[in-house]
N, C-alpha and C positions, 0 to 999 in steps of 0.2 A: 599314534594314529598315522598309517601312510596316506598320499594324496595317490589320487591315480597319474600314472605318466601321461605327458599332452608334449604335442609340439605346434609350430606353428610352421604352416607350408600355404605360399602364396602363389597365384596363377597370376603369373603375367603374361600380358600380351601386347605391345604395342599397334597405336592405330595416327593414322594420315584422314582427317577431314570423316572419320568414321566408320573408315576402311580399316580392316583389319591388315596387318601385315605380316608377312613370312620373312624374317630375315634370319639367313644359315648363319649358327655359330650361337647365337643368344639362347640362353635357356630360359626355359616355358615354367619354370618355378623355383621357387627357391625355397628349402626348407631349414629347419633349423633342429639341432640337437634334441633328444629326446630331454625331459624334464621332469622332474617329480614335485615343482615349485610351482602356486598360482601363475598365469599368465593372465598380465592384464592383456585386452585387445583394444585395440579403434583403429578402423577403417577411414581411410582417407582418400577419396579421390584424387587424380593429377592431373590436369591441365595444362597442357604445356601451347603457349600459340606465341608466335613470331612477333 
């Protein structure tokens, strides 16, 4: 029995006080190899404050 292919591709976007920011050069996602293996998932928010 095959499983169907999955990847996982995450959107990130960095933000300042809840501003969104542009900054050149960072990429807007990041994805990962195609798979034919369960993928667990959990989402995690980040917080990052000084």
């Amino acid at each position: 029995m095959s499983r169907p292919a999955a990847r996982l591709v995450y959107d990130v976007h960095v933000e300042q006080n809840g501003t969104r920011l542009d900054l050149d050069g960072l990429p807007t996602t990041f994805a990962s190899p195609w798979s034919s293996v369960a993928i667990p998932v959990a989402e995690v928010p980040l917080v990052v404050s000084p």
